[in-house]
C-alpha positions as CSV (number, residue, x, y, z in Angstrom):
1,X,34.2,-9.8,29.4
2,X,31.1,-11.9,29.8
3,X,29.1,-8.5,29.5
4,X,30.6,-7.4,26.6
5,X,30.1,-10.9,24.9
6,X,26.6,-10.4,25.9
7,X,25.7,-7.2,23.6
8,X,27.9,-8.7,20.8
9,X,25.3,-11.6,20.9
10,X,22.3,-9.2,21.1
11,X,24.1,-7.1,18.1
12,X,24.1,-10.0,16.3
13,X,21.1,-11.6,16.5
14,X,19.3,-8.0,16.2
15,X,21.1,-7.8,12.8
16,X,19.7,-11.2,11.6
17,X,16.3,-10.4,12.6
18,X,16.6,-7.0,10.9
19,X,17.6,-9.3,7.4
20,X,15.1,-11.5,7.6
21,X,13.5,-12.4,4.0
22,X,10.0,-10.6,3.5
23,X,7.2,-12.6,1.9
24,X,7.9,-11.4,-1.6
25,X,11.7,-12.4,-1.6
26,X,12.2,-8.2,-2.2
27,X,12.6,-6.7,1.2
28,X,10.3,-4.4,0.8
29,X,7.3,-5.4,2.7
30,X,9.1,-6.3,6.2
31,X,8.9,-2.8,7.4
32,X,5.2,-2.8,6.7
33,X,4.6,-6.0,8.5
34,X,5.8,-4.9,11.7
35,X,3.5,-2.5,11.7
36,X,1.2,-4.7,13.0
37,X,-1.3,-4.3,15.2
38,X,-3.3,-3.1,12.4
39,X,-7.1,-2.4,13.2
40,X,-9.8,-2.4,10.5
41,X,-13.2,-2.0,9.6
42,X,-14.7,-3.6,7.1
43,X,-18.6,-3.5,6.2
44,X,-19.3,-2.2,10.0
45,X,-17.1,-4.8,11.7
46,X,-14.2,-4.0,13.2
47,X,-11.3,-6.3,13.8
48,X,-7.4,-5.8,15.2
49,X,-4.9,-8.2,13.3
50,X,-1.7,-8.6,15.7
51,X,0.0,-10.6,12.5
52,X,-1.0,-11.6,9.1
53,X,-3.3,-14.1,8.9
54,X,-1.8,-17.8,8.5
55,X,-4.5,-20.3,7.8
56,X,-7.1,-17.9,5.2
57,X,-10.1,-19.4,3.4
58,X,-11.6,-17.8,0.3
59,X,-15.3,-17.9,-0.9
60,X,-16.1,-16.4,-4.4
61,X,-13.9,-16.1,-7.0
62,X,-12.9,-12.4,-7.3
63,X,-11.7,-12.6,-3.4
64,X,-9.5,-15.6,-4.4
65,X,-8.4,-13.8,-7.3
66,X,-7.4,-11.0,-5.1
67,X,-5.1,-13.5,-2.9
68,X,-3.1,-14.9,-5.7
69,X,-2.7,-11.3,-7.5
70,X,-1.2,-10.0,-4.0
71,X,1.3,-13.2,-3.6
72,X,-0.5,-14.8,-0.4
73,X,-1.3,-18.2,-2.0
74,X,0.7,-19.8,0.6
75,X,-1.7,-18.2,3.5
76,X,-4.4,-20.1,2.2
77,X,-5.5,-23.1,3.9
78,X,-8.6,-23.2,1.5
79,X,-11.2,-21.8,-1.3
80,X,-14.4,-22.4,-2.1
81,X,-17.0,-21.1,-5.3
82,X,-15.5,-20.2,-8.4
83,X,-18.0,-19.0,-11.2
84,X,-15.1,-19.1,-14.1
85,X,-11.8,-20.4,-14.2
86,X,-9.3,-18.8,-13.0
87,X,-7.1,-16.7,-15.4
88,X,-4.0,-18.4,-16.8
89,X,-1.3,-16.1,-14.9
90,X,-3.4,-18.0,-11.7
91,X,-3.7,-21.4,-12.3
92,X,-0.4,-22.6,-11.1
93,X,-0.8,-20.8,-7.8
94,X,-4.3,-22.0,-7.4
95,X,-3.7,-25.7,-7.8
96,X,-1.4,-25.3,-4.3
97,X,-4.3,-23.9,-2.4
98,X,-6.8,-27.0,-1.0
99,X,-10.3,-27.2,-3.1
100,X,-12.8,-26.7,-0.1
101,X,-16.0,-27.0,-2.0
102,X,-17.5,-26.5,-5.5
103,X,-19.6,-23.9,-4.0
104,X,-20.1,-22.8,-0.4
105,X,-19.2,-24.9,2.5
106,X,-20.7,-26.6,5.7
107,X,-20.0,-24.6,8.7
108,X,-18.0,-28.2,9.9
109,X,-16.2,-28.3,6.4
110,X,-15.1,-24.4,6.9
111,X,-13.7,-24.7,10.8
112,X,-12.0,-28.5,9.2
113,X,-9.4,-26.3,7.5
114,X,-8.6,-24.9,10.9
115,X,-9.0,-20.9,9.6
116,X,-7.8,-17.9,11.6
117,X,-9.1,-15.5,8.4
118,X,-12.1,-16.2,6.0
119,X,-12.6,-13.7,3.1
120,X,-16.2,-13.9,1.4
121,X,-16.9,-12.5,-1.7
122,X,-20.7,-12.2,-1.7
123,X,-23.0,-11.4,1.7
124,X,-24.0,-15.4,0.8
125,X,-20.8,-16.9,2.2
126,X,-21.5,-15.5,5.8
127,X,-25.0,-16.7,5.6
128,X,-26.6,-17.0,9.3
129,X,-29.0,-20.0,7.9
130,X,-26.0,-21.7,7.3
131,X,-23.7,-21.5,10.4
132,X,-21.3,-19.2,8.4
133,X,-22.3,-15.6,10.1
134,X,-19.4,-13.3,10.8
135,X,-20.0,-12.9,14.3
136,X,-20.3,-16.6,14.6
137,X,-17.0,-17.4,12.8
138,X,-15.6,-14.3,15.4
139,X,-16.8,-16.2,18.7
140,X,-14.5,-19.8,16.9
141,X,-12.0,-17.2,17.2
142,X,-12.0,-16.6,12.9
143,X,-11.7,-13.2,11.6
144,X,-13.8,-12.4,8.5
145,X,-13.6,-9.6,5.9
146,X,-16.7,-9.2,3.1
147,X,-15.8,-7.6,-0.2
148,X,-16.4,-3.9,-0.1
149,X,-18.9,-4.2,-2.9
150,X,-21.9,-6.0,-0.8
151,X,-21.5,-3.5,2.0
152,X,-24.8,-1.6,2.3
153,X,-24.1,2.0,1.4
154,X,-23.8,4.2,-1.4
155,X,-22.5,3.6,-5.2
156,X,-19.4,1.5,-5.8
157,X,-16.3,3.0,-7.3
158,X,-13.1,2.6,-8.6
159,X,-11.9,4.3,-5.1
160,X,-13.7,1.1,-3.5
161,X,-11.2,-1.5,-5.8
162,X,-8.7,0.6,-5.1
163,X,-9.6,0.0,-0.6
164,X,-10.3,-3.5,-1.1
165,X,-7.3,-4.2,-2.2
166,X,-5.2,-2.2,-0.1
167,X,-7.0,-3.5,3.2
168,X,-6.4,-7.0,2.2
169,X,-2.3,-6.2,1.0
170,X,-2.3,-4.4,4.6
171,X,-4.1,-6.9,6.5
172,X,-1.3,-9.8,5.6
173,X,1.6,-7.1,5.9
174,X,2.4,-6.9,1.7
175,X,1.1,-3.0,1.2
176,X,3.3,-2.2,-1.4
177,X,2.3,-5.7,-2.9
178,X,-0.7,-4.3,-3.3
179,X,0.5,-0.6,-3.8
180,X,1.6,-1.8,-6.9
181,X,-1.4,-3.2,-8.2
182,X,-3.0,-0.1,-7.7
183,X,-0.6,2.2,-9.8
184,X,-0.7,-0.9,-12.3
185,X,-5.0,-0.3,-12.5
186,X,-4.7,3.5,-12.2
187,X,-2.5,3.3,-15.4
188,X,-4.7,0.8,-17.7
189,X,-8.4,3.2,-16.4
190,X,-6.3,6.2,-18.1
191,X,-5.4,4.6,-21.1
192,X,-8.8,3.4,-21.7
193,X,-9.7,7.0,-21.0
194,X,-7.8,8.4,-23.3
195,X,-9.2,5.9,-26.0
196,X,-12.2,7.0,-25.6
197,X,-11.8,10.9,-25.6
198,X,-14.8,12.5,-27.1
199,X,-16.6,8.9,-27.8
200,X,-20.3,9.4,-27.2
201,X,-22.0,6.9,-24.5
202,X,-23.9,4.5,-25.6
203,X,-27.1,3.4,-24.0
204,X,-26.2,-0.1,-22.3
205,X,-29.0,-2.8,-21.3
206,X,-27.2,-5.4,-18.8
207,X,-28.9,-8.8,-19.3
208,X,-28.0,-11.2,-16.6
209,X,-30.5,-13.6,-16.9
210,X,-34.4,-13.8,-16.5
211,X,-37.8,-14.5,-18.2
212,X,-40.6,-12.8,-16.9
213,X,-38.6,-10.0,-15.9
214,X,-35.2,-9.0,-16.5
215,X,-32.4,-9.6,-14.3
216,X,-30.7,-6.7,-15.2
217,X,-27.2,-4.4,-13.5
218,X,-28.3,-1.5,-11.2
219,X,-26.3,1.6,-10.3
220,X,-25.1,0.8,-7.2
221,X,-22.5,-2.1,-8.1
222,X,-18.8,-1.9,-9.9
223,X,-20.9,-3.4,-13.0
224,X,-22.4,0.1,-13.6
225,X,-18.6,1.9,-13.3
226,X,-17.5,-0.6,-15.5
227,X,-20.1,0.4,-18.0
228,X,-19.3,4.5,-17.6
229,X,-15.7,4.1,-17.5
230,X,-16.1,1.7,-21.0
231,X,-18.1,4.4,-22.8
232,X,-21.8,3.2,-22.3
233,X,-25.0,4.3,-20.4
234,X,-26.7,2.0,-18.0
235,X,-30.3,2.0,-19.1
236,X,-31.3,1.0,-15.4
237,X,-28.7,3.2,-13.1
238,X,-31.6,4.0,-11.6
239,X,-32.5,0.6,-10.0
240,X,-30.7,1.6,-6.2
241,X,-29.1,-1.6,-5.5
242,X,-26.6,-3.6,-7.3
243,X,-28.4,-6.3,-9.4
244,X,-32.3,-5.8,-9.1
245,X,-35.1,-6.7,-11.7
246,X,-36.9,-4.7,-14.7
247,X,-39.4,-5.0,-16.9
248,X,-39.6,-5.8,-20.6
249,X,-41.7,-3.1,-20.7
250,X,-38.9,-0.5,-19.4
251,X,-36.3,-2.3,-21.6
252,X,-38.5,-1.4,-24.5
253,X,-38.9,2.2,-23.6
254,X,-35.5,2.8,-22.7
255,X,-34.3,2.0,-25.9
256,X,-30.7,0.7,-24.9
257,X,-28.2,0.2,-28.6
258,X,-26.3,-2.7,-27.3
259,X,-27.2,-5.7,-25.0
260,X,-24.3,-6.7,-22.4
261,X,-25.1,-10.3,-21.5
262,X,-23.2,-11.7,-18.9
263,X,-21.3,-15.4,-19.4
264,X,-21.8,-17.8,-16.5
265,X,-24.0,-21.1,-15.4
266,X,-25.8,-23.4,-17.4
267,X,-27.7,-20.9,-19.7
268,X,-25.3,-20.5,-22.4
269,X,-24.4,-17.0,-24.5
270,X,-26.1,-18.2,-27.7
271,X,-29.3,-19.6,-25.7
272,X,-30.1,-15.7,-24.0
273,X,-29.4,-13.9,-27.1
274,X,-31.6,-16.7,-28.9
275,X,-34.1,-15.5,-25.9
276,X,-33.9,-12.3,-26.6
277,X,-33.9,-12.2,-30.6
278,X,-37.3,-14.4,-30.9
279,X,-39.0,-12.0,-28.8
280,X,-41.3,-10.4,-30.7
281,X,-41.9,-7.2,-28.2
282,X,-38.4,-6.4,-28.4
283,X,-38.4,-6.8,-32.5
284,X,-38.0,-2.4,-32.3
285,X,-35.4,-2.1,-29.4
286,X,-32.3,-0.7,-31.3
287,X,-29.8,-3.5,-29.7
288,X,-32.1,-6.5,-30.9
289,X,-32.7,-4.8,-34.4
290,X,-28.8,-4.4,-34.8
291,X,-27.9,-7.3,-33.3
292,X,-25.7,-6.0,-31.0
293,X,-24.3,-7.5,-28.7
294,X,-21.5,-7.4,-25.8
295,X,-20.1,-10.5,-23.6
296,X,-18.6,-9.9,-20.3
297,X,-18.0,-13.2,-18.1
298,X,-19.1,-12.5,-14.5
299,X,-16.1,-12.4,-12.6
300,X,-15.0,-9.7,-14.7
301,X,-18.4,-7.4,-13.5
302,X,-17.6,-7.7,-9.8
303,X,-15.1,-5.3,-7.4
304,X,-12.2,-7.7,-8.0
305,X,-8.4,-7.4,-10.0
306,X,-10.1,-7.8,-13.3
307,X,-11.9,-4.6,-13.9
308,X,-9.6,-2.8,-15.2
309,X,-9.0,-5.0,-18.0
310,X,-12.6,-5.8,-18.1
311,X,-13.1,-2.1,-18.7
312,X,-11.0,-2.0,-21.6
313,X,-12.6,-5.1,-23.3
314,X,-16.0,-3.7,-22.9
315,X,-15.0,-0.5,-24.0
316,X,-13.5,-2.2,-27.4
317,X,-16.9,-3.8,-28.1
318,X,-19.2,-0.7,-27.2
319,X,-16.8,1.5,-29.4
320,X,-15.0,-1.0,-31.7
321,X,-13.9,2.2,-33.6
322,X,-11.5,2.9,-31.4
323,X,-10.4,-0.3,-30.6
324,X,-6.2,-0.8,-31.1
C-alpha cells in the first residue's frame, strides 16, 4: 500500500511539473527550455548556459530592443545607453527594467545589479580600459554576448539578424518567441521586395556626421543591406569595415542622387543638411543640387528588430514612386 501511494505521488507531481506555465503564458516554449544545456559561440567566445539567464543587463539600444521584442523584460536586472527612445510598442515594458546609466556604466555600477548575463550592443560596452572586458565579466562569473554585427569578419546580412536573434530567443529558452519574429521580418523584406520589382538603384551617399572628412556607412555593416534591400547603391561599399571615413573629394566624384543622413546627438537634421547645402564644392553633386534627402534615425541602421521596417521606410523615400 505505502509503495503504491508512493508512485501515485511521483505520478502526480510529474504531471504538475509537465504543466507548468512557460514564460509566454502559451506553452509553447517549455519544451525548448529544457533543452538546456545550450552551448554557444558568439564573436569567438564560447559559453554553456545550464538555464536562462535570470539577472541580464543591456548596453545599447538595439540589444535592449531585442529583449523586450522577445518578451524577457522581466530577466533584466538593468540597461544602459539608448541613442533614441524607445519605440511606443516598448515603452511600457522598458519603464519596469532598472535605468543603469545614461550611457555606459562603471565596472562597480555593472556587478551592483548583481548580473549573471550582460548583452552589449557595440565592442565599446566590453571595453578593457574600462573594467568591462568579456573575459573579465567571465572570471565575476557573468556571461556576455556582443551583437553579431561588431564581430570581426565578413559582410553583415540579413542571415546575421536573423542568428542574433535566434541565439538570444535560445539562450533564455523562448525559440519560438523568437521563431516568430523571424517569419514576421522574412515577410515585411519580401513585401518590400516586391515593391520595388524592376526599380533601378539609386546611388546612396550615407552622411553620419563629419567636417573635414566624411563620416560616412561602409559595406561591411547592416547599414549597407539596408540600403540594397531599400533600392539604393552605397557610394562607399567599398570602405571594408562598417563605418569608416571618406573624402569630399570621393563624395564629389561618386556622384551619389540622394544623401541619407542619419538622426542622433546634438547635431540636428537641419544643421548637417545646412552643412552640406552651403558647401560650395558639393554645389554639382546631384543629391545637393536636387535637394535630396533621406532621414534614417540610428537605431534603425544597426543589426537590431527595426530593420525590417527601417528597410521599408528608406525604400519609400529612395523610390517615393512606389511608395503605398
Amino acid at each position: 500500500m505505502l509503495r503504491r501511494r508512493a508512485l501515485i505521488a511521483a505520478t502526480l507531481l510529474a504531471t504538475l511539473v509537465s504543466c507548468g506555465t512557460s514564460p509566454d503564458g502559451g506553452g509553447s516554449d517549455s519544451a525548448a527550455a529544457e533543452g538546456f544545456p545550450y552551448t554557444v559561440t558568439n564573436c569567438g567566445v564560447s559559453t554553456t548556459f545550464k538555464a536562462p539567464p535570470k539577472r541580464a543587463v543591456t548596453m545599447n539600444q538595439h540589444v535592449t530592443e531585442v529583449m523586450l521584442e522577445l518578451g524577457l523584460e522581466k530577466s533584466l536586472a538593468g540597461t544602459a545607453y539608448l541613442d533614441d527612445k524607445v519605440l511606443p510598442a516598448y515603452e511600457s515594458a522598458y519603464r519596469s527594467v532598472p535605468v543603469l546609466s545614461a550611457k555606459y556604466p562603471s565596472r562597480e555600477a555593472l556587478l551592483a545589479a548583481n548580473p549573471d548575463f550582460v548583452y552589449g550592443g557595440y565592442s565599446s560596452a566590453f571595453a578593457l580600459a574600462e573594467g568591462r572586458d568579456r573575459e573579465g565579466l567571465k572570471k565575476s562569473g557573468v556571461a556576455t554576448r556582443l551583437n553579431v554585427e561588431n564581430c570581426s569578419g565578413g559582410s553583415t546580412s540579413v542571415e546575421d539578424l536573423y542568428r542574433e536573434i535566434r541565439e538570444v530567443g535560445r539562450t533564455f529558452g523562448v525559440p519560438a518567441r523568437a521563431e516568430k519574429w523571424v517569419e514576421k521580418a522574412q515577410g515585411t523584406f519580401a513585401a518590400t521586395e516586391k515593391k520595388l520589382a524592376g526599380a533601378p538603384a539609386v546611388p546612396v551617399f550615407v552622411y553620419d556626421s563629419g567636417d573635414k572628412t566624411a563620416y560616412t556607412v561602409g559595406g561591411k555593416g547592416i547599414g549597407n543591406e539596408i540600403i540594397k534591400r531599400a533600392g539604393g547603391r552605397n557610394v562607399f561599399a567599398d570602405i571594408d569595415k562598417s563605418f569608416g571615413d571618406a573624402s569630399w573629394e570621393a563624395v564629389v566624384a561618386r556622384r551619389p542622387e540622394v544623401v541619407v543622413i542619419y538622426d542622433y546627438g546634438a547635431t540636428t537634421v537641419e544643421q548637417k543638411k545646412k552643412r552640406l547645402l552651403e558647401d560650395p564644392a558639393l554645389a554639382e553633386v546631384p543629391a545637393i543640387k536636387n535637394r535630396r534627402f533621406a532621414v534614417m534615425s540610428l537605431s534603425d541602421t544597426v543589426l537590431g528588430v527595426r530593420v525590417p521596417e527601417a528597410v521599408g521606410r528608406l525604400a519609400d523615400q529612395l523610390h517615393p514612386a512606389t511608395k503605398s
